[in-house]
Backbone atoms as SQL, in Angstrom:
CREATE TABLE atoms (id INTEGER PRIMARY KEY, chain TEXT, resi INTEGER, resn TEXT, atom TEXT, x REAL, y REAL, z REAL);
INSERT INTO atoms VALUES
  (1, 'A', 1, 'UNK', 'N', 52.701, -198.360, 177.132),
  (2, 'A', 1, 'UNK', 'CA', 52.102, -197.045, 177.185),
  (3, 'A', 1, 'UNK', 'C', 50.943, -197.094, 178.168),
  (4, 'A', 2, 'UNK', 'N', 50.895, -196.272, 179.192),
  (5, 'A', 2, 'UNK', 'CA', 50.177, -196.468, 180.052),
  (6, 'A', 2, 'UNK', 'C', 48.584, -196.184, 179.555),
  (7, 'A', 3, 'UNK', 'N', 48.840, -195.198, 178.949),
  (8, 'A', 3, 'UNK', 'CA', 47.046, -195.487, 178.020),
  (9, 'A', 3, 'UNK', 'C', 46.177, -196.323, 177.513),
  (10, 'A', 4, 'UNK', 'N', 47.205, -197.435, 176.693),
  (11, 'A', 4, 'UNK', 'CA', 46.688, -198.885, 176.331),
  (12, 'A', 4, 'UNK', 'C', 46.546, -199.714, 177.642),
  (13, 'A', 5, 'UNK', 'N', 47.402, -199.616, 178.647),
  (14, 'A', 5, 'UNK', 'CA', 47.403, -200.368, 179.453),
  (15, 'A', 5, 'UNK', 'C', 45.540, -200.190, 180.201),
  (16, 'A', 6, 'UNK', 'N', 45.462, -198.632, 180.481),
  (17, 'A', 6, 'UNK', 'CA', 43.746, -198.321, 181.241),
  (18, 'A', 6, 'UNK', 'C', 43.069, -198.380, 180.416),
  (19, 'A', 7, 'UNK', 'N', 43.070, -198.562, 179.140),
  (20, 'A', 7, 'UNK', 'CA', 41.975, -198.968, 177.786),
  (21, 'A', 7, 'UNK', 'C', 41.575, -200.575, 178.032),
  (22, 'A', 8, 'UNK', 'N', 43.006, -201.423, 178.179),
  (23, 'A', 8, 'UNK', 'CA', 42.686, -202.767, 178.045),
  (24, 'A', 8, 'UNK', 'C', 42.472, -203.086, 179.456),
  (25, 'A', 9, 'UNK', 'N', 42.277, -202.662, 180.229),
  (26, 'A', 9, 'UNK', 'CA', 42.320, -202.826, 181.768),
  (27, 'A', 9, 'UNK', 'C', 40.236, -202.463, 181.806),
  (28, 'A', 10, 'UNK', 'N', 40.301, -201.058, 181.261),
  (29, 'A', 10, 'UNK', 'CA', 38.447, -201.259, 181.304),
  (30, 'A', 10, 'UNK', 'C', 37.642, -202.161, 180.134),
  (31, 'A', 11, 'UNK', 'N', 38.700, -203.065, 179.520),
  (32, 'A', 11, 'UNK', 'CA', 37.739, -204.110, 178.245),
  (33, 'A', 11, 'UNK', 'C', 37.720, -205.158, 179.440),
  (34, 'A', 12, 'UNK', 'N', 38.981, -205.688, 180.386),
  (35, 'A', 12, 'UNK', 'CA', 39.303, -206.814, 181.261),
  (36, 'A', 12, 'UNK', 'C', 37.692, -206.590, 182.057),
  (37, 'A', 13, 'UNK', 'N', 37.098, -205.601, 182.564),
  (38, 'A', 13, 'UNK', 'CA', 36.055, -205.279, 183.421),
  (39, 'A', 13, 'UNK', 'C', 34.866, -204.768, 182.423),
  (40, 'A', 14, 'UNK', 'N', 34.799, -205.532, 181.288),
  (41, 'A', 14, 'UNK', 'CA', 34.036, -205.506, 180.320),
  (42, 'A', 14, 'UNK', 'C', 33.537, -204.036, 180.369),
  (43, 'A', 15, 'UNK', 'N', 34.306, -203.341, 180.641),
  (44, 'A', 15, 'UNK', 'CA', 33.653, -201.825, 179.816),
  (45, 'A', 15, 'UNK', 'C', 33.680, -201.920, 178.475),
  (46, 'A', 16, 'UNK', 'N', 32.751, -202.420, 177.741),
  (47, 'A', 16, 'UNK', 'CA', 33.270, -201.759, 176.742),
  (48, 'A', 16, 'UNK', 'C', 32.165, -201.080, 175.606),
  (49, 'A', 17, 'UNK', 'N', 32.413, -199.962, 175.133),
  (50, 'A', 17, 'UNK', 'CA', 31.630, -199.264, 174.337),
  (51, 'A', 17, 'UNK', 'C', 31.788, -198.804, 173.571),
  (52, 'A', 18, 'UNK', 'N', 31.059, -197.162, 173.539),
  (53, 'A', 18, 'UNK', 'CA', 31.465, -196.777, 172.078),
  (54, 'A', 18, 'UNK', 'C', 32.614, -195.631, 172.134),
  (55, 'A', 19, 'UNK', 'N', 32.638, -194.954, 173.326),
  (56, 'A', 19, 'UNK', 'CA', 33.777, -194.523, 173.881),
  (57, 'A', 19, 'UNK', 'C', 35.473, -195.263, 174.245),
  (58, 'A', 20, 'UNK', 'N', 35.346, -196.140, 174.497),
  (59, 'A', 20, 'UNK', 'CA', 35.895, -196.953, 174.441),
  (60, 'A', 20, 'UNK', 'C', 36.379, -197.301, 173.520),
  (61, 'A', 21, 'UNK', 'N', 35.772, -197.682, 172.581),
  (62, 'A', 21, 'UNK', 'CA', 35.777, -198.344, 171.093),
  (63, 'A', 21, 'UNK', 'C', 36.753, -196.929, 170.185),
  (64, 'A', 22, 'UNK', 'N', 35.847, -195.918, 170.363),
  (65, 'A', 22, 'UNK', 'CA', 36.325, -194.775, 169.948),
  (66, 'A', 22, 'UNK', 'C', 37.952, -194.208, 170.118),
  (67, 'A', 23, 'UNK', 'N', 38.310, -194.801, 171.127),
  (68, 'A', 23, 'UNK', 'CA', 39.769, -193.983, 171.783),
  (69, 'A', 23, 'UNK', 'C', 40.628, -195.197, 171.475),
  (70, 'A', 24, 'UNK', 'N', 40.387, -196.483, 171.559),
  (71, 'A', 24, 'UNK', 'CA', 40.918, -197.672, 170.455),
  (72, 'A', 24, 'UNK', 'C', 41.470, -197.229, 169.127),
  (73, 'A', 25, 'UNK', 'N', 40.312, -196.938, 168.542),
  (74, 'A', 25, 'UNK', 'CA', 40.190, -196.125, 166.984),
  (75, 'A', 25, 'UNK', 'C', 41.330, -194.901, 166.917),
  (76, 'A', 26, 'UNK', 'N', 41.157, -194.427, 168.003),
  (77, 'A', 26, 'UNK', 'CA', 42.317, -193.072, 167.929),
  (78, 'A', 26, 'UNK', 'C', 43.407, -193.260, 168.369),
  (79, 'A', 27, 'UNK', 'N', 43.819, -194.587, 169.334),
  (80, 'A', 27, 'UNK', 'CA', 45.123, -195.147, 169.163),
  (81, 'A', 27, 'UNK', 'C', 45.350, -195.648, 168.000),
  (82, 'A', 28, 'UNK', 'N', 44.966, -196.443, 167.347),
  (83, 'A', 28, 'UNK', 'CA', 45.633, -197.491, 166.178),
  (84, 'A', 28, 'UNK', 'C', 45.872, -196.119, 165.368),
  (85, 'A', 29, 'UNK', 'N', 44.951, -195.422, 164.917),
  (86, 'A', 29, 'UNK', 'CA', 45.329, -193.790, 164.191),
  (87, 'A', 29, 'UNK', 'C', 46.609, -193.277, 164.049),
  (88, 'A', 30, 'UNK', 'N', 46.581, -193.446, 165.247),
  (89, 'A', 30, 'UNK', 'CA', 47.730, -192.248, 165.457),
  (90, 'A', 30, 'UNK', 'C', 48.677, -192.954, 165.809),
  (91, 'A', 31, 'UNK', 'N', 48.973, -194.268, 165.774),
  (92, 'A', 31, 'UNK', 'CA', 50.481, -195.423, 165.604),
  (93, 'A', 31, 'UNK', 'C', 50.281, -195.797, 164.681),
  (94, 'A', 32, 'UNK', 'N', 49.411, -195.333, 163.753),
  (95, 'A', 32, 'UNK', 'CA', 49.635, -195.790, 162.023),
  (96, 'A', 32, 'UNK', 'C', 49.435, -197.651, 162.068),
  (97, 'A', 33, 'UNK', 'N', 48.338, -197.746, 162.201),
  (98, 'A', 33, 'UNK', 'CA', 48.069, -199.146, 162.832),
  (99, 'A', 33, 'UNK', 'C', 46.586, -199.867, 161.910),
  (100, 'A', 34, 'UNK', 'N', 47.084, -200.437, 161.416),
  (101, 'A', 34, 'UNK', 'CA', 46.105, -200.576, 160.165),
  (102, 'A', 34, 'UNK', 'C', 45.344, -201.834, 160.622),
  (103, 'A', 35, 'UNK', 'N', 45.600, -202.984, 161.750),
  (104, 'A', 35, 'UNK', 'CA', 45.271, -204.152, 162.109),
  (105, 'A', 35, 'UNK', 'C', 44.842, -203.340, 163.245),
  (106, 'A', 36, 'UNK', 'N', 44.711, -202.619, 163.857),
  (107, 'A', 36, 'UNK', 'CA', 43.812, -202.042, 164.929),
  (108, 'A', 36, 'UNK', 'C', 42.784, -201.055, 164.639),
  (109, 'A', 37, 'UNK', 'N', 42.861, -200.197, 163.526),
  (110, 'A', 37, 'UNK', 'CA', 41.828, -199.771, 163.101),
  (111, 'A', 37, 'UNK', 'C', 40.960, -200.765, 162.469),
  (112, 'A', 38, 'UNK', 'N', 41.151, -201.573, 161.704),
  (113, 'A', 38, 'UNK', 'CA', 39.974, -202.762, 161.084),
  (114, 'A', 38, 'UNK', 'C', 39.654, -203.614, 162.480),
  (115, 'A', 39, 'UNK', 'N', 40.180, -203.707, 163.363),
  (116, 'A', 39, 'UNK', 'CA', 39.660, -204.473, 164.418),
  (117, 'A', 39, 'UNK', 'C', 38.518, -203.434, 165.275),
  (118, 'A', 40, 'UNK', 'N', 39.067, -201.977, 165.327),
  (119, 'A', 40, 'UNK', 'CA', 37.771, -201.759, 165.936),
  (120, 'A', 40, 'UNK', 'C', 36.536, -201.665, 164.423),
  (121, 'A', 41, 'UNK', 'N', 37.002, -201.362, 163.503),
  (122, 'A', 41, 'UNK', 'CA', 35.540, -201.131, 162.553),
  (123, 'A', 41, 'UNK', 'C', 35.159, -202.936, 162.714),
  (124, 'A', 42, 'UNK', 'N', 35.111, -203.535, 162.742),
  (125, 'A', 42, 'UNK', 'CA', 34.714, -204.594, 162.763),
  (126, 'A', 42, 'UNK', 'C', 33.844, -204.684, 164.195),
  (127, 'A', 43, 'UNK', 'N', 34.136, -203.909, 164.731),
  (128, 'A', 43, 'UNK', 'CA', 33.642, -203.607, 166.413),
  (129, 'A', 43, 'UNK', 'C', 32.224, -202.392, 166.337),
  (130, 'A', 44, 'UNK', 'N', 32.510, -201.949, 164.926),
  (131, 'A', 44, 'UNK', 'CA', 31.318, -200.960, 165.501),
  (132, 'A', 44, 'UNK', 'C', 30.320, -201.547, 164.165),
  (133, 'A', 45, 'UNK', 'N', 31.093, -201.968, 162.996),
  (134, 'A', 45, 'UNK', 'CA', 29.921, -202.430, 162.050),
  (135, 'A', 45, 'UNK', 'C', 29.288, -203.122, 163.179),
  (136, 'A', 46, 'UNK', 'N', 29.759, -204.209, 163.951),
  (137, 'A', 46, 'UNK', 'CA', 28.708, -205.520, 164.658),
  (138, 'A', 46, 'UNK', 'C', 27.761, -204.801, 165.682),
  (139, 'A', 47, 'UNK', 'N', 27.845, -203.608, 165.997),
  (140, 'A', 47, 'UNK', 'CA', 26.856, -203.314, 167.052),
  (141, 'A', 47, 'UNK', 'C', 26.163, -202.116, 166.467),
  (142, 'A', 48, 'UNK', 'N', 24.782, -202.576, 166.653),
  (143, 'A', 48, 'UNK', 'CA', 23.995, -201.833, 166.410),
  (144, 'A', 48, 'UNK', 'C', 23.633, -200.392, 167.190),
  (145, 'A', 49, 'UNK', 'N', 23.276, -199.662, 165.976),
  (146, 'A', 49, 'UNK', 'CA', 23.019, -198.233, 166.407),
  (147, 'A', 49, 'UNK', 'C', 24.712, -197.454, 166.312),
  (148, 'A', 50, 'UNK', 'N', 25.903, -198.408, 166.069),
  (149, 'A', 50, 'UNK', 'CA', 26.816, -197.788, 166.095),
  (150, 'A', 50, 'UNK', 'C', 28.180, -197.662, 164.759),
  (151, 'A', 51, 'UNK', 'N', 27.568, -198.404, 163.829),
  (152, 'A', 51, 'UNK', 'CA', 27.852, -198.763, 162.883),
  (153, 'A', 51, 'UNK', 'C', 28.330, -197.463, 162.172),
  (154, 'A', 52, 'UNK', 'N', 27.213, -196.606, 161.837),
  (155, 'A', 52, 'UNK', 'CA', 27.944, -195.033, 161.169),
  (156, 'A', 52, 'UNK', 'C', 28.859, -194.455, 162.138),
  (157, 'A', 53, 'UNK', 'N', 28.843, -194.370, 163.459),
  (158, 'A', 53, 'UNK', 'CA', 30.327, -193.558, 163.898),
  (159, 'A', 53, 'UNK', 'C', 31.558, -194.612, 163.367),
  (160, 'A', 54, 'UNK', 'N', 31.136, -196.126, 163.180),
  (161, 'A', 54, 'UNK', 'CA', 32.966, -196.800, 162.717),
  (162, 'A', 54, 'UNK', 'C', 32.612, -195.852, 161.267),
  (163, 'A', 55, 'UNK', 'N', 31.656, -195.281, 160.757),
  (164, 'A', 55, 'UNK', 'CA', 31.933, -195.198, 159.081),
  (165, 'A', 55, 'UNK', 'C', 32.352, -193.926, 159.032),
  (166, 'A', 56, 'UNK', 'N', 31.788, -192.910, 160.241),
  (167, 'A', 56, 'UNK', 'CA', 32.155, -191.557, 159.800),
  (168, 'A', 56, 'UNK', 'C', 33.963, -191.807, 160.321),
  (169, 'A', 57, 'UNK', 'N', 34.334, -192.058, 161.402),
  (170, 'A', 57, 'UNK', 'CA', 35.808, -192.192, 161.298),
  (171, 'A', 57, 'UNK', 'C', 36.357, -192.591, 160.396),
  (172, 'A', 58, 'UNK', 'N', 35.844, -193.771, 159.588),
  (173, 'A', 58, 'UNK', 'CA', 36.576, -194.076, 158.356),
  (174, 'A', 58, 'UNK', 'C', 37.090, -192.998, 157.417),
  (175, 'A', 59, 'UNK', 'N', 35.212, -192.383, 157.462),
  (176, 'A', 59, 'UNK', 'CA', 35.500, -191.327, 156.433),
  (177, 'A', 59, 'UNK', 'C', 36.647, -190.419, 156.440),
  (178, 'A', 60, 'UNK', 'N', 37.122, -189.919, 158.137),
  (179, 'A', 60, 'UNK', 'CA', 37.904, -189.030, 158.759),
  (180, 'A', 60, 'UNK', 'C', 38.839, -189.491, 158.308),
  (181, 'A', 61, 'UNK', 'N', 39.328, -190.765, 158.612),
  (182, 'A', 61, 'UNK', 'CA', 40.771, -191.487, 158.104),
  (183, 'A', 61, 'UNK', 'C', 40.758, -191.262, 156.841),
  (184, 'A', 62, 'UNK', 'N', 40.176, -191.553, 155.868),
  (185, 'A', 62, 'UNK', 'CA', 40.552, -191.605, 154.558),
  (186, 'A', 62, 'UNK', 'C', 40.637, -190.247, 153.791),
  (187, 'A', 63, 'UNK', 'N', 40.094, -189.229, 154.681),
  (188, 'A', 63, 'UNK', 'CA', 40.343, -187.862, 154.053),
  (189, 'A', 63, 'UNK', 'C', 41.901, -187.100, 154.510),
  (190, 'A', 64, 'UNK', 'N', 41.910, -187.717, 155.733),
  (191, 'A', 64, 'UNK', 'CA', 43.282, -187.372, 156.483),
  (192, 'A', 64, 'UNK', 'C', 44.696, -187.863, 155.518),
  (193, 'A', 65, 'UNK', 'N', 44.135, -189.170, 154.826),
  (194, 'A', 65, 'UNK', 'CA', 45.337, -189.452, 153.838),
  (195, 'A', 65, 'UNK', 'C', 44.937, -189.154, 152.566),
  (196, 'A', 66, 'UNK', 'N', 44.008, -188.086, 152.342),
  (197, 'A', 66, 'UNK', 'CA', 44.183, -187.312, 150.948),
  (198, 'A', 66, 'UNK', 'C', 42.668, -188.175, 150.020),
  (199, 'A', 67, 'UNK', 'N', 42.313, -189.045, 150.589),
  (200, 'A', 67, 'UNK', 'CA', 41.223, -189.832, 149.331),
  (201, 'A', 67, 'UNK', 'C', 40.256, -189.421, 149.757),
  (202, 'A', 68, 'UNK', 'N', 39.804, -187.976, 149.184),
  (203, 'A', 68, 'UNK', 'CA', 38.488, -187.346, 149.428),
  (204, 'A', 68, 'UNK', 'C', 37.275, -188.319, 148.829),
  (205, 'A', 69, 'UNK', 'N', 37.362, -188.926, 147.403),
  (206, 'A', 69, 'UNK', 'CA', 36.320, -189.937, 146.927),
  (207, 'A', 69, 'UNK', 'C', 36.047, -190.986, 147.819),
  (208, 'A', 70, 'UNK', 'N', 36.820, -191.164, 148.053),
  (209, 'A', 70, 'UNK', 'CA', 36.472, -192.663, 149.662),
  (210, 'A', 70, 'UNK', 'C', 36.158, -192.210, 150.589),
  (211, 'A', 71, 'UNK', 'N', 36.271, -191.180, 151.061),
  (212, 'A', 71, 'UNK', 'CA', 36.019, -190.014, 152.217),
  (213, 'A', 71, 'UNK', 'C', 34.724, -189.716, 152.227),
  (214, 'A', 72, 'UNK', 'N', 33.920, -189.252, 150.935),
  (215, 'A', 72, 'UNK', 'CA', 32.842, -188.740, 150.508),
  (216, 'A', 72, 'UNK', 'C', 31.871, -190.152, 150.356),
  (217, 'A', 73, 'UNK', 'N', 32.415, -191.206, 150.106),
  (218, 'A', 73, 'UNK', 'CA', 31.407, -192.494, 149.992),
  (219, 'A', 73, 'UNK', 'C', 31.070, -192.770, 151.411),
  (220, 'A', 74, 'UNK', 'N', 32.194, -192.961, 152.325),
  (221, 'A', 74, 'UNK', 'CA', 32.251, -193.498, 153.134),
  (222, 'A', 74, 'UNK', 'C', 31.230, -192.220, 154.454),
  (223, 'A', 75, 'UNK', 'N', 31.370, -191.070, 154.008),
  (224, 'A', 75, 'UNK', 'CA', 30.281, -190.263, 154.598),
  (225, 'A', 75, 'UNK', 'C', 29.035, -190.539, 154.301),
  (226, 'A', 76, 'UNK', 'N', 28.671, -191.199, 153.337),
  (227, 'A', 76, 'UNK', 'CA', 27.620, -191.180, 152.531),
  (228, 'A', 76, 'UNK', 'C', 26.666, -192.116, 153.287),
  (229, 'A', 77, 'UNK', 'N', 27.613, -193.617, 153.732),
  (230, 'A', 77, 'UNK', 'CA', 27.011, -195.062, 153.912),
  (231, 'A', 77, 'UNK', 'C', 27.329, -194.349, 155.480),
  (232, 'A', 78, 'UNK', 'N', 27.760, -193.385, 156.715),
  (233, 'A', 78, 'UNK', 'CA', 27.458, -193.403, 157.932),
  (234, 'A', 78, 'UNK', 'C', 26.195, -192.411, 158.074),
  (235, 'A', 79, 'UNK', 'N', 25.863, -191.387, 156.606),
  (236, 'A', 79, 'UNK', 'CA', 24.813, -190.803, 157.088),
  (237, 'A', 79, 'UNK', 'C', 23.480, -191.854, 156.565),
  (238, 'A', 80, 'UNK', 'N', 23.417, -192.790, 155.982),
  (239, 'A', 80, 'UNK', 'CA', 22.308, -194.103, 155.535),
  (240, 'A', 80, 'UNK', 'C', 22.358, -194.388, 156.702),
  (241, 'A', 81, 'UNK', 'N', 23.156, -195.208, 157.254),
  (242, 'A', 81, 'UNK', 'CA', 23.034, -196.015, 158.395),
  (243, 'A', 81, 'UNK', 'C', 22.718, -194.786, 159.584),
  (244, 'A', 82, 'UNK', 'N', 23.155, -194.292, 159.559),
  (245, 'A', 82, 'UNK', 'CA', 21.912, -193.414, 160.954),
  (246, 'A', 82, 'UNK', 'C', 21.004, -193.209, 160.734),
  (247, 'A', 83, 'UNK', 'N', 20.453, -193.487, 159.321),
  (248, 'A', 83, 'UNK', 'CA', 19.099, -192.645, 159.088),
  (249, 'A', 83, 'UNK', 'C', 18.432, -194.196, 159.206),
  (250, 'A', 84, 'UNK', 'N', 19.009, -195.376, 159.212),
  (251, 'A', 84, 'UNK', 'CA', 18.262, -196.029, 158.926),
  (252, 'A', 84, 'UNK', 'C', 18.213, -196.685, 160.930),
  (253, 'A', 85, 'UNK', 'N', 18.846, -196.093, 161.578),
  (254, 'A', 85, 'UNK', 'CA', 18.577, -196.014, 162.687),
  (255, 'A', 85, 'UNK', 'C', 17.527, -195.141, 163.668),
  (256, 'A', 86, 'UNK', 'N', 17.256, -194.671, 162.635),
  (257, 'A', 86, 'UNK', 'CA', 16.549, -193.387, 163.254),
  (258, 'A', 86, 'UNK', 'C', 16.953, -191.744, 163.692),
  (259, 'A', 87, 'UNK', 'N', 17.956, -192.059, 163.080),
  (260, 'A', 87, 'UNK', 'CA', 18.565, -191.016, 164.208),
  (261, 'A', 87, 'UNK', 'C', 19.432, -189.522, 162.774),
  (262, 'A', 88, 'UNK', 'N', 18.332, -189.450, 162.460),
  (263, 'A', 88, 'UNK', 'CA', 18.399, -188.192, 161.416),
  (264, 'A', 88, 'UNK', 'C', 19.826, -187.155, 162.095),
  (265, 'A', 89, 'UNK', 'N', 19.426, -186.719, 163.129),
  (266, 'A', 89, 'UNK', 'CA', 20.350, -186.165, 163.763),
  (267, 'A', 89, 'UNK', 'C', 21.651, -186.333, 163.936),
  (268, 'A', 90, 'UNK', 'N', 22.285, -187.497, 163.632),
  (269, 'A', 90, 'UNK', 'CA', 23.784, -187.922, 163.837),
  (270, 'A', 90, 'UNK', 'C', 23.877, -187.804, 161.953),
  (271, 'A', 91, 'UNK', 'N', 23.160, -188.264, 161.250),
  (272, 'A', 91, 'UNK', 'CA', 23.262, -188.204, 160.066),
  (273, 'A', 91, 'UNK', 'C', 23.812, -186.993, 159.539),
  (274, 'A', 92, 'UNK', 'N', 22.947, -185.949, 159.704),
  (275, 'A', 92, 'UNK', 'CA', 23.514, -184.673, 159.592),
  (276, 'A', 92, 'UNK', 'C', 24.776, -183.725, 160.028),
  (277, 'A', 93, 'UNK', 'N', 24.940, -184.470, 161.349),
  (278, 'A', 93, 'UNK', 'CA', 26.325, -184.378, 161.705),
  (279, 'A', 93, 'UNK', 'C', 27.415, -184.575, 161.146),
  (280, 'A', 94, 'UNK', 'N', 27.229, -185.903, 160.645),
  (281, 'A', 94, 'UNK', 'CA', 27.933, -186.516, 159.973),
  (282, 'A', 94, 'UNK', 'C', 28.496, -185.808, 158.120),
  (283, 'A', 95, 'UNK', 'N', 27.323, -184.822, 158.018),
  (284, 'A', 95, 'UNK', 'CA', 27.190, -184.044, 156.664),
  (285, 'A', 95, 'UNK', 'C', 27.717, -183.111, 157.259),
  (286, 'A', 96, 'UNK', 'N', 27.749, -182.198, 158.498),
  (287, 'A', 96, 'UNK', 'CA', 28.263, -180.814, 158.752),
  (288, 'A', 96, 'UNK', 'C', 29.783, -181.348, 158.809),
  (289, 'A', 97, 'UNK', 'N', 30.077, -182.726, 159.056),
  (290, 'A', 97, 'UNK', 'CA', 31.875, -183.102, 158.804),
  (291, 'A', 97, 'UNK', 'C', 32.295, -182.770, 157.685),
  (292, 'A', 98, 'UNK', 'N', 31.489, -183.470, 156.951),
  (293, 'A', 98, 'UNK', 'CA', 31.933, -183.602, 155.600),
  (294, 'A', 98, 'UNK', 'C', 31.810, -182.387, 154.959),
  (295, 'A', 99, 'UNK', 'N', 31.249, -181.507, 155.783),
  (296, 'A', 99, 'UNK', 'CA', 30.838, -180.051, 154.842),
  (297, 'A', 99, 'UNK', 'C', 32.051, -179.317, 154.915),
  (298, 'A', 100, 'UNK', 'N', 32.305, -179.348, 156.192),
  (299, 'A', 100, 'UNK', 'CA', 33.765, -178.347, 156.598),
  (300, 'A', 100, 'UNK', 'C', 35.036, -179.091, 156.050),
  (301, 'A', 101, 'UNK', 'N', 34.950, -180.363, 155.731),
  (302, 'A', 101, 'UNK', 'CA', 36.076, -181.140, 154.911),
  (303, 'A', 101, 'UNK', 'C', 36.448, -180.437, 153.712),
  (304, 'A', 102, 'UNK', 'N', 34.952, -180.441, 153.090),
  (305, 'A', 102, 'UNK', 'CA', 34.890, -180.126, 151.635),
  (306, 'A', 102, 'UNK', 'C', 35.717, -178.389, 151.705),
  (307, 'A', 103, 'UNK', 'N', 35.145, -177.796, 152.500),
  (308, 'A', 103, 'UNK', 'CA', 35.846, -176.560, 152.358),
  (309, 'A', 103, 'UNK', 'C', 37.479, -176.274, 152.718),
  (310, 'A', 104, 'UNK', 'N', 37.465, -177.266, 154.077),
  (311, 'A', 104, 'UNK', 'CA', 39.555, -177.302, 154.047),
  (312, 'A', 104, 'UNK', 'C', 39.859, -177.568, 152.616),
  (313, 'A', 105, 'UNK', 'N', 39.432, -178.315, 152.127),
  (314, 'A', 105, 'UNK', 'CA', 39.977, -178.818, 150.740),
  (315, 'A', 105, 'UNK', 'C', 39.916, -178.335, 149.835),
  (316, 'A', 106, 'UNK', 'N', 38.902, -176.829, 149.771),
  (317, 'A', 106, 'UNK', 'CA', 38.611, -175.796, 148.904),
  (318, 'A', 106, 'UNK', 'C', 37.784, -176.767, 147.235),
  (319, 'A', 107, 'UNK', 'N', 36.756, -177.473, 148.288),
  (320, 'A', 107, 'UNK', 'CA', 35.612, -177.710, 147.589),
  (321, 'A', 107, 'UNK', 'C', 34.119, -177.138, 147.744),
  (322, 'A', 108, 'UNK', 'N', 34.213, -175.890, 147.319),
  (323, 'A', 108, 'UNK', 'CA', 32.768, -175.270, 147.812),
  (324, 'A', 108, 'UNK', 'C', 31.784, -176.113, 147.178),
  (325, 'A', 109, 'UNK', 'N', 32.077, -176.755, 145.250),
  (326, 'A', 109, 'UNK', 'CA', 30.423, -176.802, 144.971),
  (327, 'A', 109, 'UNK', 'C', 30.344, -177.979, 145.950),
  (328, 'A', 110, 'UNK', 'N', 30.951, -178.849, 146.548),
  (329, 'A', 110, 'UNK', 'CA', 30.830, -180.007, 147.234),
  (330, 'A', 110, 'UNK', 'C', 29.807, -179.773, 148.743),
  (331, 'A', 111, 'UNK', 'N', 30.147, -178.730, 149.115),
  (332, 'A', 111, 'UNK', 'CA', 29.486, -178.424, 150.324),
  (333, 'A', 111, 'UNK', 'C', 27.599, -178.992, 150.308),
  (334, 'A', 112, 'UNK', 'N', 27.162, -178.994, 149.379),
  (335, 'A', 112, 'UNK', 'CA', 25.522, -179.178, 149.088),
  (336, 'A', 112, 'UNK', 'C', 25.495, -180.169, 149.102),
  (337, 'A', 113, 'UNK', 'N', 26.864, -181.317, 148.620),
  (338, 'A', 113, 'UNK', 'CA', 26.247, -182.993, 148.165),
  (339, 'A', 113, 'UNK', 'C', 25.313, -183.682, 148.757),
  (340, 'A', 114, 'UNK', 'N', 24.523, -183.853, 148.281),
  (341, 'A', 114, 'UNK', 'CA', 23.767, -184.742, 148.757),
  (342, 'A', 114, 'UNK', 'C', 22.897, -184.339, 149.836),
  (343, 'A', 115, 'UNK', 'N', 23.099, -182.925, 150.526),
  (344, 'A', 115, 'UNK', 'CA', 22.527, -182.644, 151.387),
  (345, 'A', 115, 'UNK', 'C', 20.827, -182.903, 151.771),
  (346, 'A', 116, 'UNK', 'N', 20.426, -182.889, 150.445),
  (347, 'A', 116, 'UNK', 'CA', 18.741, -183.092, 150.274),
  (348, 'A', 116, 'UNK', 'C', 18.059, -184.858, 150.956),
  (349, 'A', 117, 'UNK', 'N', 19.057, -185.501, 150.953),
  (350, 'A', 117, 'UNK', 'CA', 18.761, -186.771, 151.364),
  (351, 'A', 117, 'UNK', 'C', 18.561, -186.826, 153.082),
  (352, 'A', 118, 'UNK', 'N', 18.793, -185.451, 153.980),
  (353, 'A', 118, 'UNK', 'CA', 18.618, -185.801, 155.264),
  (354, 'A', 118, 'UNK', 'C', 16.831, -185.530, 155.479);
């Protein structure tokens, strides 16, 4: 697939980031690829400052296959870890995901969880 091929072609020329990292993540996804998604979260837990985007995708993945409770944890530990980065702002992002989740799923009281912690 010529996509993997210019993905692994800019890691060969050490591009590599969080973009990068990111479109990795959305291949293994979407080939149902369970040894390539844990290879990139293992890629974004280790680098700092980037740790909650591997968690909010998690979260994405695990709501996409129906486990809103793992979905909702796993939102939980990418909005900590940004906050504990500093970066309040991705945190909350990370809550406006989970907000509009809660409502595809026709969870309104859910929409507030936790919101008070940003």
């Amino acid at each position: 697939m010529k996509r993997r091929q210019i993905i692994h072609e800019a890691q060969a020329r050490h591009e590599d980031d969080l973009v990068l990292r990111d479109a990795l993540y959305a291949l293994a996804f979407l080939g149902s690829d369970p040894a390539g998604l844990a290879e990139q979260q293992k890629w974004f837990a280790a680098k700092s400052g980037y740790e909650n985007f591997g968690l909010g995708l998690a979260s994405d993945t695990e709501a996409y296959g129906g486990r809103l409770r793992k979905a909702r944890e796993l939102t939980q530990q990418a909005m900590d870890s940004a906050i504990r980065e500093d970066s309040r702002e991705t945190g909350a992002v990370w809550r406006a995901i989970a907000a509009q989740r809660e409502a595809v799923y026709g969870n309104p009281a859910k929409l507030g969880w936790r919101l008070h912690r940003l």
